[in-house]
N, C-alpha and C positions, 0 to 999 in steps of 0.2 A: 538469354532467357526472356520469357514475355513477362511481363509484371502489368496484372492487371488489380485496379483497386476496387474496393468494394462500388465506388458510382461507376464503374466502371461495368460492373458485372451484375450492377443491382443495388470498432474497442478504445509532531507539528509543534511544534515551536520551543520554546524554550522551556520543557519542566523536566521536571527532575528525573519521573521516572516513567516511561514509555506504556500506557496502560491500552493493553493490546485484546482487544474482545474479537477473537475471531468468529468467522462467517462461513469462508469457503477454504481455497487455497491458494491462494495468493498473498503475497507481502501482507502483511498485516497492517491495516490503517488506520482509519479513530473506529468511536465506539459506536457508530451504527453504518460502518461503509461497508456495503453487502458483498463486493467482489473480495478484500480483503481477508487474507487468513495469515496463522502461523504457523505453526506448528501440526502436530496432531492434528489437535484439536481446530476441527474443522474450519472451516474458514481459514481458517490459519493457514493460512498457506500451506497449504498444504506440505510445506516440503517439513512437515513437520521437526523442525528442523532437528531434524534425527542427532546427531552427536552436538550435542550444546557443549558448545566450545567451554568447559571450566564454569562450567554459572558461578558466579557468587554469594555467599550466601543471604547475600542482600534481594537477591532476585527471592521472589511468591509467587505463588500462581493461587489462585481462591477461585471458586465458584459463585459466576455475577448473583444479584436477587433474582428470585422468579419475576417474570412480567407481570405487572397488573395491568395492560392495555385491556379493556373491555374484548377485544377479539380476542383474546388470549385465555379466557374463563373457560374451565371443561363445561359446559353451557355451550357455549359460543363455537368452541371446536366441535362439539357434535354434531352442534345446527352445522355448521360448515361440512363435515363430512359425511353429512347424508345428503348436503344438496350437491355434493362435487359433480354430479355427471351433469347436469343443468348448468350449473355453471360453467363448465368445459365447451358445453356445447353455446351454452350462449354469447362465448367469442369466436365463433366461428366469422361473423358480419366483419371482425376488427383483423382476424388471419386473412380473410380472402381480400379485405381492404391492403394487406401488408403485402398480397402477392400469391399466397398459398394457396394452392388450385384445391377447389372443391374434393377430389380425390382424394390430394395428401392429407387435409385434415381430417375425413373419414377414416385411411388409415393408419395416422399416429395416434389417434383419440379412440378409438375402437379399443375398447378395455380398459382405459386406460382407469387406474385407481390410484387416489394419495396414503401418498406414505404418511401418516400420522409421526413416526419416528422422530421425521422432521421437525414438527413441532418441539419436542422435545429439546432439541439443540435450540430451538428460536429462542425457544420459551429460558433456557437456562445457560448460557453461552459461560464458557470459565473464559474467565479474566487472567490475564499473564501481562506482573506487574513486574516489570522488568527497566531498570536504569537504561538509560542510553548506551551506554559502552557495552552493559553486558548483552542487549540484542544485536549491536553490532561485531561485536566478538565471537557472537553462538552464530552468526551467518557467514562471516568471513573466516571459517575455519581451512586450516590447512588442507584439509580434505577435500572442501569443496572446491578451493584455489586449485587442486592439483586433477581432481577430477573436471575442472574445467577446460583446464588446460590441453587435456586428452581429447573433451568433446568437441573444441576448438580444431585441435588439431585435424579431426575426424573431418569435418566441414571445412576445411580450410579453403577451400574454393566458394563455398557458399558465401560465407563470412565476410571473403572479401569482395563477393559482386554485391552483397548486401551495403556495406559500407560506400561502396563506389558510385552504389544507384541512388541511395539516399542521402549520402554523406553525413551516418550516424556510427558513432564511435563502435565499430565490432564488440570491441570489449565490453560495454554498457548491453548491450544486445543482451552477450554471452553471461552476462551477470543477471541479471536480470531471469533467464533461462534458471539459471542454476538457482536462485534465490527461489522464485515461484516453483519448481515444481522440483529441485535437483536434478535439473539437467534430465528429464522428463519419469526420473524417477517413480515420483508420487504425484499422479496426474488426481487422482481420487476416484471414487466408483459409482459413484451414484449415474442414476440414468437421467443423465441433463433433461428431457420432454417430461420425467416423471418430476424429478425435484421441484423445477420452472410450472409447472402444474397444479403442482401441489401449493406453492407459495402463492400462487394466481389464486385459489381458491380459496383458503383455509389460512387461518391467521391476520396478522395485525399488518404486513407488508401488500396484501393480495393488488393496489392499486399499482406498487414500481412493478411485481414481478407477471401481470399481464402482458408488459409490453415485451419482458423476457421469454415467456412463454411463446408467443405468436414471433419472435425474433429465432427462437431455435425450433420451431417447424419450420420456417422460413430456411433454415439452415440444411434440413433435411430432407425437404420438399425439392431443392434448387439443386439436391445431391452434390453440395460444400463436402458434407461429411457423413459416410455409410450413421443410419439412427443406433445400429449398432454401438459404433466406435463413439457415439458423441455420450463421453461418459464424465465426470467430475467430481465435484466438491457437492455438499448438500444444496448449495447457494445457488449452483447452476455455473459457476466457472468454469470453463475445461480448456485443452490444451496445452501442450507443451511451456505456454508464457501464461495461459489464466484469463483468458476474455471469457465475458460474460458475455451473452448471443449478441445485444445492442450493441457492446461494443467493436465484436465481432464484426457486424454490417456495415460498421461506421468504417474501421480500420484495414480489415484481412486484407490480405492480397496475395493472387494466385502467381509468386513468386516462381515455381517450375515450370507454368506456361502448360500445363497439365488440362487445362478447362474449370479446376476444382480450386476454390480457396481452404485448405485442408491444415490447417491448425495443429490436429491431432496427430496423424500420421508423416505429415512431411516435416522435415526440419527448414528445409527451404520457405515455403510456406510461414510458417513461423516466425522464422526468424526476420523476413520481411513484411510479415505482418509488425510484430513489435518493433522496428525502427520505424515500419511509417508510420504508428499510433505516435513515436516519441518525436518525427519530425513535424506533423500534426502538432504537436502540440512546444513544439515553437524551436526544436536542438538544431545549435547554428555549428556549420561545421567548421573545422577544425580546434574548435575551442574544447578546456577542459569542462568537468560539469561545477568544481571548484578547487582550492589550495588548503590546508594546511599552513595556518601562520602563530607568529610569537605574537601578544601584546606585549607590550612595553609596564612597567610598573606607573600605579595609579593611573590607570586606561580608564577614562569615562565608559563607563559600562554602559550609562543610556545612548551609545551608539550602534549597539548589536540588537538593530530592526532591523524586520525584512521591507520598511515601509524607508528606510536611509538607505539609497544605491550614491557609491561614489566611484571616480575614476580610481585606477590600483594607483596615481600617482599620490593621490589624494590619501591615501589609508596609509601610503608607503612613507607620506610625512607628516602622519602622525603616531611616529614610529612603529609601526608593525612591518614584520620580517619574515622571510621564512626559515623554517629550520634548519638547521646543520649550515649555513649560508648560502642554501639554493635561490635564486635570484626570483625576484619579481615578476607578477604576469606582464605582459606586454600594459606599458602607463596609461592607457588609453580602454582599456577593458572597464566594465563596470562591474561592482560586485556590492554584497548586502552581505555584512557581520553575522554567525551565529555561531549562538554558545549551546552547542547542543547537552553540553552537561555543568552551565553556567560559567561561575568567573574563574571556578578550579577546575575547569577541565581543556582541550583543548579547543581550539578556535579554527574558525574558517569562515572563507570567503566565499561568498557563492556566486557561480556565474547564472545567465539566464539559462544555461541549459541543465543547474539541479533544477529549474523551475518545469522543465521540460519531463524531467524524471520525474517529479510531483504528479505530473500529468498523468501518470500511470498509478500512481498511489498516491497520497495526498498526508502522505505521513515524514516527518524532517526524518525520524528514523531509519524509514526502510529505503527515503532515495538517500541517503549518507550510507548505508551500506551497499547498496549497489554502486556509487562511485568508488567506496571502496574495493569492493569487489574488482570490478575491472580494472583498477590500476593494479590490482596484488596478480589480475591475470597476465597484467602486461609486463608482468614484472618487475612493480616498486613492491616495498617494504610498508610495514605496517606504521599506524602515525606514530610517531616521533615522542608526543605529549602522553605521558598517563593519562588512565581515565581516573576521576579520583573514587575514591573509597564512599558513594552515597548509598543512602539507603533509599529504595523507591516508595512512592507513598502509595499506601491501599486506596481506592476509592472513597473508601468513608472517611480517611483523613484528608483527602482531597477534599471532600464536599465540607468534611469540617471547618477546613479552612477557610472555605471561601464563606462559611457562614459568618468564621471570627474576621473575615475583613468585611463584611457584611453589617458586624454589629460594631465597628471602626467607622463606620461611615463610607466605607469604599463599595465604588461599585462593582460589583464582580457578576453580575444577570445572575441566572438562575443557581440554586449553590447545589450541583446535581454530580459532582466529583469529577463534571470535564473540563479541562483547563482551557479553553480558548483565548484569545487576545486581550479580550475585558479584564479575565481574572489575573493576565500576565504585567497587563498595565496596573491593576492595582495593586500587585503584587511588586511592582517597581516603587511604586507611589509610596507601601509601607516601608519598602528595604531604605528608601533617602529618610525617611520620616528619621527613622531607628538609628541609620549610619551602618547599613548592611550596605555590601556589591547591589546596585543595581540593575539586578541582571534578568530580573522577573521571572526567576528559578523558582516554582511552588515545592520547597525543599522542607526536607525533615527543620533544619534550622530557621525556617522563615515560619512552620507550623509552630515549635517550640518554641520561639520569641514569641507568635502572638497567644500560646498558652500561659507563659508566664506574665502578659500585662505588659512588655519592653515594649 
């Protein structure tokens, strides 16, 4: 096979509960990551992830607040959609700079009109508050293990020139694949030049999604992929794995040796597009992407940072095990602790290449379920540890929170319901204060103690 790449020829942390605002159709990641989706519900990955494995009843789903961004005012979107065709045309200077011959943008742009619908999603995105266990449990369903295992089979030549060219895990590939779109299931419909169009012009994003815009005429123009077929998510993702056109440029690669980087229609394509975006982005081969381990009782919890990497010899003496007595990574490996559902749930070790999976979504959720994912394809078992019984916190108890560690004295930056690093550290800073796990869980229990004054 020819494997040509795009320069060649010219794509979180510790809380409680995973609050998922989708965009397009891909993995779903934080709350304003535009390639990101889940479910249904746009963005969301699209693979909406049809049979949710058992949700529990702890899991919500709510509808975010409407935007108040000044671009976002029915004012604002109407000034916006009567000047669309001015604005369309007025990147033309930044298309023919990206490569797009004079022609092609006459005729992708020639009629072309915003979908206002769009707005609509922008403007009012549902939120899907979901625990960490229950989104990894609604993604690594049996179904989807089993339907992978078929699509695997099907490409089983692909798969393995894939793995052999870039020496990235097939199964991570093939997770990944199934995750974003089920195994090209629910690719989405929107017409990527329309969506990417529309965003460019109209609304509170129009500055990222110009470069999108001029990136899938790019795409069209260089005949990557029929204008036809290049269809998606409202956000502009498409593809069998979910690149957005930039990333698309950065990453594709015409893995069948065809002439064409084809995303949409080839599996080949595809699937050597997304290993070389994950070797890009740093997956060293032969290693795992992390383990599955036991803490030992009264475990300093302030060592589950992803900012503490230690040798496995180093962790392995300070008691941590793996379960059922499977033996240790090689002592010389480096990994970084995390509690994706705190001090009661289970634990894991992470190598540089979850950090590689990150690179594709930027959420601990959805690369923890895609390492899942491909060990259940390769055939291990589910983990070992319950997940435990929490409840995941809405938004406005989120922001509440971080208001009462705010009026504690703690810093937490902005108290706007997203949990980032700052509000995890003071959220550590309260649980020592109190004689809580320090685990920097923004949990029902950590909200609760600081409503009651403890």
């Amino acid at each position: 096979m020819v494997h040509r790449t795009a320069s060649d020829r010219g794509h979180a942390g510790l809380i409680a509960g995973v609050a998922i605002v989708c965009f397009g159709l891909a993995g779903c990641a934080g709350s304003d990551d535009i390639t990101g989706a889940f479910s249904a519900p746009p963005a969301a990955q699209a693979t909406a992830p049809r049979a949710v494995a058992q949700a529990r009843p702890s899991t919500t789903a709510s509808a975010a607040a409407p935007s108040t961004h000044p671009d976002m005012t029915p004012a604002a979107l109407a000034r916006d959609e009567a000047n669309f065709s001015r604005c369309i045309a007025a990147l033309e200077p930044q298309a023919r700079a990206a490569g797009v011959s004079a022609a092609g943008f006459r005729r992708y742009t020639a009629g072309l009109k915003p979908d206002m619908g769009i707005m609509e999603k922008l403007q009012t995105q549902p939120e899907f508050t979901r625990t960490t266990g229950d989104y990894v449990e609604m993604l690594v369903s049996e179904t989807r293990i089993r339907k992978g295992r078929e699509a695997m089979a099907q490409n089983a030549a692909v798969f393995a020139e894939v793995e052999r060219h870039y020496g990235v895990d097939r199964y991570v590939v093939a997770a990944i694949w199934g995750i974003e779109t089920n195994y090209g299931s629910a690719r989405g419909s929107y017409s990527v030049i329309e969506a990417t169009g529309t965003l460019a012009c109209v609304g509170r994003r129009k500055p990222y999604f110009r470069d999108e815009f001029v990136a899938a005429l790019r795409i069209v123009d260089r005949g990557d992929i029929p204008e036809s077929h290049l269809r998606g998510s409202w956000a502009g993702a498409f593809g069998l794995t979910q690149f957005m056109p930039t990333a698309f440029q950065r990453d594709a690669v015409d893995f069948d040796g065809d002439g064409h980087r084809n995303v949409v229609d080839s599996v080949a394509d595809a699937m050597g597009s997304t290993a070389n975006k994950l070797k890009r982005g740093g997956w060293q081969e032969g290693r795992s992407w992390g383990y599955e381990v036991v803490l030992p009782r009264r475990f300093d919890y302030l060592l589950a940072d992803k900012n503490i990497r230690k040798p496995m010899r180093e962790w392995a003496a300070l008691g941590i095990h793996r379960p059922d007595g499977r033996p240790m990574p090689p002592a010389g490996e480096t990994a970084y602790l995390l509690l994706p559902a705190g001090a009661k749930g289970p634990a894991f070790l992470m190598t540089d290449n979850f950090k590689a999976i990150l690179s594709y979504n930027p959420a601990d959720a959805y690369a923890l379920a895609i390492g899942h994912l491909a060990d259940r394809l390769r055939g291990g078992g589910p983990f070992v540890q319950p997940w435990p019984d929490q409840r995941a916190l809405s938004r406005n108890e989120r922001s509440e929170l971080q208001k009462r560690l705010a009026s504690r004295g703690y810093e937490v930056g902005t108290p706007d319901g997203a949990i980032g690093a700052q509000t995890r550290a003071a959220v550590r800073d309260y649980q020592v204060a109190v004689g809580l796990p320090p685990d920097g869980m923004a949990s029902g229990e950590v909200l609760e103690s600081l409503r009651g004054g403890s």
